[in-house]
C-alpha positions as CSV (number, residue, x, y, z in Angstrom):
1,X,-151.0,-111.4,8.9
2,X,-152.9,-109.8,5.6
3,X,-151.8,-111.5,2.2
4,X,-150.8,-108.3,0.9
5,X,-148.2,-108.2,3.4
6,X,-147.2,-111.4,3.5
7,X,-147.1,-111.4,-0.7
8,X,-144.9,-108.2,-0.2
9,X,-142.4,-109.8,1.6
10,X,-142.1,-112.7,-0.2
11,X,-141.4,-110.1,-3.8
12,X,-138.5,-108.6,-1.3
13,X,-137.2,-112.1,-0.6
14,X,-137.3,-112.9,-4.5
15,X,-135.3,-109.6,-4.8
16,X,-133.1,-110.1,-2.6
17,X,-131.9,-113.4,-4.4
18,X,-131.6,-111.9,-7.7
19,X,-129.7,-108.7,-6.2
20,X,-127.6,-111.5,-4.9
21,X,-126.8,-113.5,-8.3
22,X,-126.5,-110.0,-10.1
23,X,-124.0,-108.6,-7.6
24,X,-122.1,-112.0,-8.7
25,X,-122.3,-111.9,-12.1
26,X,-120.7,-108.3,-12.0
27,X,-117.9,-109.3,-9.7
28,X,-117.3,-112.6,-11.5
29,X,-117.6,-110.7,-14.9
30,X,-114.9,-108.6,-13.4
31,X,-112.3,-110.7,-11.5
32,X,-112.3,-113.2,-14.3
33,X,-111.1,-110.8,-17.1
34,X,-111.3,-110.9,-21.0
35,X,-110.5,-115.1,-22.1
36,X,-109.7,-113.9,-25.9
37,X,-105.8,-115.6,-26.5
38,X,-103.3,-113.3,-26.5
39,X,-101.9,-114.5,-30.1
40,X,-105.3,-114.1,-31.7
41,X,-104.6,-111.3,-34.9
42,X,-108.4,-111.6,-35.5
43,X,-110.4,-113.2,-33.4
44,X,-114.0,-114.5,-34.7
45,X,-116.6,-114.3,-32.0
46,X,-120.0,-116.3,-31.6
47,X,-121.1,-113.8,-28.9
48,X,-119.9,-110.5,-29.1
49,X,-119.7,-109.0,-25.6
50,X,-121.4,-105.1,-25.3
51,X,-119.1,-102.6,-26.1
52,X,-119.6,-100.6,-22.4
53,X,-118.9,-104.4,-21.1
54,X,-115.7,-104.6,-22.6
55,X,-114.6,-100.9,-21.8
56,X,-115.9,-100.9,-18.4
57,X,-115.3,-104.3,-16.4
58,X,-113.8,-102.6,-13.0
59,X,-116.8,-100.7,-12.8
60,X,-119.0,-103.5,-13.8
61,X,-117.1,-105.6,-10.7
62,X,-117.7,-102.4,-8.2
63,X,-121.6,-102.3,-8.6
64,X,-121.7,-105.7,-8.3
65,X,-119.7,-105.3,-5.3
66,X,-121.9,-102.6,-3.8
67,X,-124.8,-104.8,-4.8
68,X,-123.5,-107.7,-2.8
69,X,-122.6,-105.3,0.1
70,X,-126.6,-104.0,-0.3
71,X,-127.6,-107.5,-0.1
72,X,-125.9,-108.8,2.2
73,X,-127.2,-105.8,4.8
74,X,-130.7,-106.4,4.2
75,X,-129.9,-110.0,3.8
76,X,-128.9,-109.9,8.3
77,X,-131.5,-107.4,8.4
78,X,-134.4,-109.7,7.3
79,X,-133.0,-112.8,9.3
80,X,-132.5,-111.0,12.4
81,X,-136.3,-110.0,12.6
82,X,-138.4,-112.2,14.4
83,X,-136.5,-116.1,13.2
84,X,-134.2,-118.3,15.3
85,X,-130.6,-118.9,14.9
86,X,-130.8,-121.7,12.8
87,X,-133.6,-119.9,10.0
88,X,-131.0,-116.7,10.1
89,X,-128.1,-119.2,8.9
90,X,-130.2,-120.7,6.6
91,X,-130.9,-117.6,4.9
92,X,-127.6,-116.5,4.3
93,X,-126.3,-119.5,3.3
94,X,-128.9,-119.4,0.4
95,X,-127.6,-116.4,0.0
96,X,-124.0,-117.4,-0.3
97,X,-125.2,-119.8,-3.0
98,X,-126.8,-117.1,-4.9
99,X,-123.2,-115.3,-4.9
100,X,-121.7,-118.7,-6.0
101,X,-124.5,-118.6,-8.8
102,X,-123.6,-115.4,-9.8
103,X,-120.2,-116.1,-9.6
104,X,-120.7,-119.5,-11.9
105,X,-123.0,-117.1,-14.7
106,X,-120.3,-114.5,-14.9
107,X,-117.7,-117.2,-15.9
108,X,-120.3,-118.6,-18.0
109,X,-120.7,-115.4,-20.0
110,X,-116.9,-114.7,-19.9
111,X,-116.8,-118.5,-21.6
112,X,-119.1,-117.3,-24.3
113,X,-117.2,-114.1,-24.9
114,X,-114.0,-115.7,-26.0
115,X,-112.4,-114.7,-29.1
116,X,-110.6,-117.5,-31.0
117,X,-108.6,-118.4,-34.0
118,X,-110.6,-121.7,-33.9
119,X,-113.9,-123.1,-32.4
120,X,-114.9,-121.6,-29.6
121,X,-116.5,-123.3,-26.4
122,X,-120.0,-121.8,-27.2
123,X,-121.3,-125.2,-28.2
124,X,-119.8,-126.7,-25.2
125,X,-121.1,-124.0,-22.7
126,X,-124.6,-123.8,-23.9
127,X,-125.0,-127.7,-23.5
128,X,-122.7,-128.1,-19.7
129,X,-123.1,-124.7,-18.0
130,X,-126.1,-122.6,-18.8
131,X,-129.0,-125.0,-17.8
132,X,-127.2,-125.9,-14.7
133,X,-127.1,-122.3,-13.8
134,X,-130.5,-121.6,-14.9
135,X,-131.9,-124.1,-12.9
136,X,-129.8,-123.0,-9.5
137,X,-131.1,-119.7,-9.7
138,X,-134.8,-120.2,-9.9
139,X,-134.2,-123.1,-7.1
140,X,-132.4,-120.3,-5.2
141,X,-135.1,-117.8,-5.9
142,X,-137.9,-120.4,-4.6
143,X,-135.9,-121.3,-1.5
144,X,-134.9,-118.0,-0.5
145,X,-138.7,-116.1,-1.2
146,X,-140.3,-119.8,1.1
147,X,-137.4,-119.0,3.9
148,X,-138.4,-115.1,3.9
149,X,-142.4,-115.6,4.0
150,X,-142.2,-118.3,6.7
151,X,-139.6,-116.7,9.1
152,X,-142.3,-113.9,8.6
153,X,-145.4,-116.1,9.7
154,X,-144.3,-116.9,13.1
């Protein structure tokens, strides 16, 4: 197999992962919902969420559904092409994780979206939740793009 080919398939698998954890972070942005207290009369924000976020969170939470259903698709597509049972299951269960990632970022920027009366969990969700996230998501990315080019070598 040519480099160019094999390098191609390996961008695809890299693609795949991040179609993964974006299809999470829209469904996670969604199903978790606006965190700003009810009581609040004016609430101070650190991070001000976009204005087309705010408006627009159901169809925020169906593209990342229709991203997770694209995915997923080409997700069984890619492991059903020339890899044994155990490298298919392997692949979707990184995949799973990058949904779980996904899912974990979308709180994460639901956390940093509150609006309070009071401090807010900014400080706290920078220091606990973002590197842990970051870090998941490249390992994810690295994982998933190896498993794709060397299910593809055989």
């Amino acid at each position: 197999m040519d480099s160019g080919r094999r390098g191609g398939r390996r961008v695809a698998g890299a693609a795949l992962s991040l179609v993964m954890v974006f299809g999470g972070i829209g469904v996670g942005w969604w199903l978790i919902g606006d965190l700003t207290e009810s009581g609040v009369v004016y609430p101070s924000y650190m991070v001000r969420a976009p204005e087309w976020a705010e408006q627009h969170p159901r169809r925020i939470g169906l593209v990342g559904c229709l991203l997770l259903a694209v995915g997923l698709v080409v997700s069984g597509v890619l492991a059903s092409r020339g890899s044994g049972r155990s490298a298919q299951t392997r692949l979707l269960v990184v995949r799973f994780l990058c949904v779980v990632d996904g899912l974990f970022i979308g709180l994460i920027l639901r956390l940093l979206t509150i609006g309070t009366d009071y401090a807010s969990f900014i400080g706290l969700t920078i220091f606990l939740f973002v590197p842990p996230a970051l870090v998941l998501a490249v390992v994810l990315l690295v994982v998933g793009d190896r498993m794709i080019a060397s299910g593809k070598q055989r």
